[in-house]
C-alpha positions, 0 to 999 in steps of 0.5 A: 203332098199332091194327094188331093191333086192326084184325085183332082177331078173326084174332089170337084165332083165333092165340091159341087155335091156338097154346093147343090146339097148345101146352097153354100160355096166350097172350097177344097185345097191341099197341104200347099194352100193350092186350090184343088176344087171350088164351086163356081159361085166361090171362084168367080168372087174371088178367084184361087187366092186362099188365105194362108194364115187360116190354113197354117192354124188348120194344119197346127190345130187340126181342128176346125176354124169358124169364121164370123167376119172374113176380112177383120179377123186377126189373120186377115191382116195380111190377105189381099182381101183384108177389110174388102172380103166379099165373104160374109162367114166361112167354116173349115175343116181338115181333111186328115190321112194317115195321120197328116192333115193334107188339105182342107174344105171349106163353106162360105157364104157370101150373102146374109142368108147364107151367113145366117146358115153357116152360124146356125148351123155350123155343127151339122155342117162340120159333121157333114163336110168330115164325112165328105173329107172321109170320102177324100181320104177313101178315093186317096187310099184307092189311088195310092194302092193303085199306084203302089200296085202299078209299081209293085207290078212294073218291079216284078216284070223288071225283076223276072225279066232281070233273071237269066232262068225262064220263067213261066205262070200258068193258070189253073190249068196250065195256060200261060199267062206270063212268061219273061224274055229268057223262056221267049228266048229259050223257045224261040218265040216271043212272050206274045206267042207264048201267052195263051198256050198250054204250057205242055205245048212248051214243055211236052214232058212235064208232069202236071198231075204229079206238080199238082199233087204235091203241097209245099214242095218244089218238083224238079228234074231234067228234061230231054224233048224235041221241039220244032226239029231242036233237042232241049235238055233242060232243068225244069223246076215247078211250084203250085200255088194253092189256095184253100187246097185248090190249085189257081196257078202253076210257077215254073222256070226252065234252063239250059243244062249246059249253061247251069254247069258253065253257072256251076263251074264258074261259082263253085270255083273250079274256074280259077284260072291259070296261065303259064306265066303261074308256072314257075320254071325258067330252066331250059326244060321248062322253058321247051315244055311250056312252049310246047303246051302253049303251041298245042293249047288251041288244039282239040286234039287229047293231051297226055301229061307225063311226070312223076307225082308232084310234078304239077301236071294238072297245073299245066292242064290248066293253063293249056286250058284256060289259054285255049279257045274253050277258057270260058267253059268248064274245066272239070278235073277228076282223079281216076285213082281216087274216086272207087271203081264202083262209083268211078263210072257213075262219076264219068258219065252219071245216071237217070232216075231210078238207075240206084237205090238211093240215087239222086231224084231226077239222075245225076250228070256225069263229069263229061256232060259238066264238061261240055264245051270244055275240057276234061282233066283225068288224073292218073288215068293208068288207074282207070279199071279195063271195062271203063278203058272200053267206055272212055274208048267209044266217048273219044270215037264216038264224042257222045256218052250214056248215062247209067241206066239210060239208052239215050245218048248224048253228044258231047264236046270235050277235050280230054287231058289225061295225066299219070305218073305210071309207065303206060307203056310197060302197062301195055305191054302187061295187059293192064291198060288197052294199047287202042286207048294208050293210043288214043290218049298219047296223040301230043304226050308232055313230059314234065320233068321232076324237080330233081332235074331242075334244080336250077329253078329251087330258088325262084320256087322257094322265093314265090312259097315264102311270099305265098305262106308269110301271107298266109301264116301272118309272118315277117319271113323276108328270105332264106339263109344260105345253108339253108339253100344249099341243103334244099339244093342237095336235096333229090325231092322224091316228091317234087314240087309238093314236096319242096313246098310242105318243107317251106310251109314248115318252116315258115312256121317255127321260124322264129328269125325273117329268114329261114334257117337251116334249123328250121328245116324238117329234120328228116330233110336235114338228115338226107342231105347229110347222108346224101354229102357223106356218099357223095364224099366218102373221104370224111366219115358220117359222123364227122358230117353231122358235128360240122352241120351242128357245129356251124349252126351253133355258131351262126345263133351265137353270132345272131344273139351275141348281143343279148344278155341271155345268149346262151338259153336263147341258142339253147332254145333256139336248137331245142336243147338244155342249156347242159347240152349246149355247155357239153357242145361248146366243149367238144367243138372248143368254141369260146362265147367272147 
């Protein structure tokens, strides 16, 4: 410990108090038996060697040591001054902090007159050298709150200037007197400049008064101001500090409102990104689409995606996205059909404070102000009612927007990729959708072609959704049986991809086998091939098609379990039949269990 070493120069100024009050020499050492203070009587006699034995009884003991003859005592046997000791008597006393003896004083006498003191009174003078080690011990605690103050305060300027948020502390009323690198740097001054001003020369809008008033709660809106030839839209966030319910300070952090939804869009995890390697599709239209999507990822230009429902169209948004130059900004996705046309505007472009009942305290920004900087998603855009085809018009001529309720406007830059599974067009033609908008929207059209017309790309699609659900579910399917792919083959997939990949989902999971079977195919899907092969080939009645799909599944469990002393109740529930039924099946295909 170098609790004494740390008051070196108070614990001298003991040493030669108790020296002149005493006519006696003082010694003052730590827990290492070093030499902290001495009188000068005691250092020109004997120096800084201390005797460790004395000190180590001290530290056992933690009581005090008397000393009659220095020298001859037991412990002196291995001093350097043993049996030559200058001194004639010695008293000392522990000096205890926390609990811990961390040094010791002590009184020597190196004449008769002075040894005759210390015995005659060595009570009073332990008494006495106590409350000098109580003093030490005060003069201690000052210094280690000091220091723990110093690095408590060195902790808090690392950690405000660790934040990314500015932060600022006002006085009573409202002059800065600390501000972190972040709000210098946001109001492009530095931390000298800032300490001294009223924070209202920083913020000019902020609401003092009303910060002020409130009692445990934190006041917190946006602010829109210019400064210095430069617009600020910032969320602002304020606090008081009250003590006996009088206001001493005022907390305050401010931030870019463009970089809270960047912060917001990558935490919220709308910011997943995707490539077109995630893709899945080599078929020849695919490939065209894709390398089309690629060339014009870069573009600023507005994107209209074409397919039916199910096709991935935002799939593609996406990867066009994250392989722009706008990747690292926000991606926000909305679904003009989903959303009700009463709130589909507020959605698109928010609103201030007090615009609704109810309203949010402070506004709410809208989809396009989240987007800024990057890019925009408006799924099925043929939903969109005509009076917000007029607003999305002027957002797209004008590259600016007004929040509900607002005269302001706001700036914007945005790429817009629009998607729908309607016939624009004929939609035009009709009066339901504004021919300069459809214009607007069509500058790079992608038609993404149905499942359907790809047929060629099933099998790597239901390779990845059988990797992608035996994780998911925690089951050991490896692949999927050939009748099972040639039905999926058959089949037209009305609902494209999502549909094919609710169908795998399924029935991974009432596979019982490492691969998937016919049988465990949705009934439903299973039937519409059937019926799909019987038009395609009228020379075999209907149900004569349905008994050799049933027939060839029958056989293929008995040969999967042909080794099993239960065979029969394990097709059976395999099938989801009795073990009647089975019996009345076998018969009417005369097939013979060997």
């Amino acid at each position: 410990m170098t609790y004494l070493m740390d008051i070196q120069a108070d614990a001298q100024r003991v040493a030669n108090a108790i020296n002149a009050a005493l006519g006696l020499e003082v010694t003052i050492s730590d827990s290492d038996y070093n030499l902290v203070a001495s009188s000068r009587g005691y250092f020109s006699s004997k120096g800084s060697v201390l005797n460790s034995s004395f000190k180590a009884e001290l530290f056992r003991s933690q009581k005090p040591i008397i000393v009659e003859n220095p020298g001859y005592h037991p412990y002196c046997a291995d001093c350097s001054w043993a049996k030559k000791c200058p001194e004639k008597a010695l008293i000392l006393t522990p000096i205890i902090f926390r609990g811990q003896v961390i040094g010791d004083i002590g009184l020597t006498s190196f004449s008769e007159e002075q040894k005759n003191k210390i015995l005659n009174y060595h009570n009073e003078y332990i008494e006495f050298l106590n409350q000098m080690g109580e003093f030490l011990t005060v003069k201690i605690a000052e210094r280690a709150v000091h220091n723990e103050l110093l690095i408590f305060s060195e902790k808090l300027v690392n950690a405000i200037n660790f934040t990314e948020e500015g932060l600022i502390y006002t006085d009573s009323i409202g002059t800065i007197t600390l501000c972190n690198t972040a709000a210098a740097q946001l109001f492009n001054m530095s931390s000298n400049e800032m300490r001294g001003l009223n924070v209202i020369n920083v913020l000019p809008s902020l609401p003092l008064k009303k910060i002020e008033s409130l009692d445990n709660e934190t006041w917190e809106s946006e602010l829109i101001f210019t400064r210095q030839n430069r617009k600020y839209h910032l969320l602002v966030s304020a606090r008081s500090i009250k003590v006996k319910q009088k206001v001493e300070a005022l907390i305050i952090s401010a931030r870019d409102m463009q970089e809270v939804r960047q912060f917001v869009y990558r935490i919220g995890g709308t910011g997943k990104l995707y490539s077109f390697e995630d893709i899945i599709g080599n078929c020849q239209s695919m490939r065209a689409v894709k390398d089309l999507a690629k060339e014009i990822a870069n573009s600023v230009s507005t994107v209209l995606l074409l397919g039916e429902t199910g096709t991935g169209k935002e799939l593609f948004a996406r990867a066009i996205h994250c392989s722009s130059s706008r990747h690292n900004k926000p991606f926000i996705a909305i679904n003009c059909g989903a959303i009700p046309d009463t709130l589909l505007e507020s959605e698109l472009f928010g609103y201030e404070d007090g615009t609704f009942t109810g309203g949010r305290h402070g506004g709410k920004p809208g989809k396009f102000e989240m987007a800024n900087g990057g890019t925009i998603f408006l799924d099925e855009i043929g939903d969109l009612p005509l009076y917000l085809q007029v607003k999305l018009l002027r957002v797209i001529q004008e590259k600016e927007i007004e929040r509900l309720g607002s005269s302001k406007t706001l700036p914007i830059n945005v790429r817009i990729i629009a998607a729908t599974h309607k016939n624009l067009e004929k939609m035009v033609r009709q009066g339901e959708f504004r021919e300069d908008l459809y214009y607007r929207l069509n500058v790079i059209p992608i038609y993404i072609p149905p499942l359907r017309e790809r047929a060629d790309d099933i099998p790597l699609l239901i390779e990845h959704m059988i990797k992608k659900y035996s994780n998911l579910l925690s089951k050991n399917i490896t692949g999927i049986s050939d009748k099972a792919m040639k039905a999926l083959m058959n089949y037209e997939w009305p609902g494209n991809i999502r549909e094919l990949e609710n169908c795998i989902e399924y029935a991974i999971n009432i596979e019982k086998d490492t691969v998937i079977n016919l049988s465990s195919l949705p009934s439903k899907l299973l039937q519409k091939t059937i019926s799909t092969n019987c038009e395609k080939n009228d020379a075999k009645p209907f149900r004569e098609k349905i008994d050799n799909v049933e027939k060839s599944e029958i056989i293929t469990l008995l040969e999967k379990y042909k080794d099993m002393a239960n065979v029969k109740e394990k097709v059976a529930q395999e099938l989801g039949i009795s073990r009647a039924t089975l019996y009345r099946r076998l018969r009417k295909y005369n097939i013979v269990i060997k």
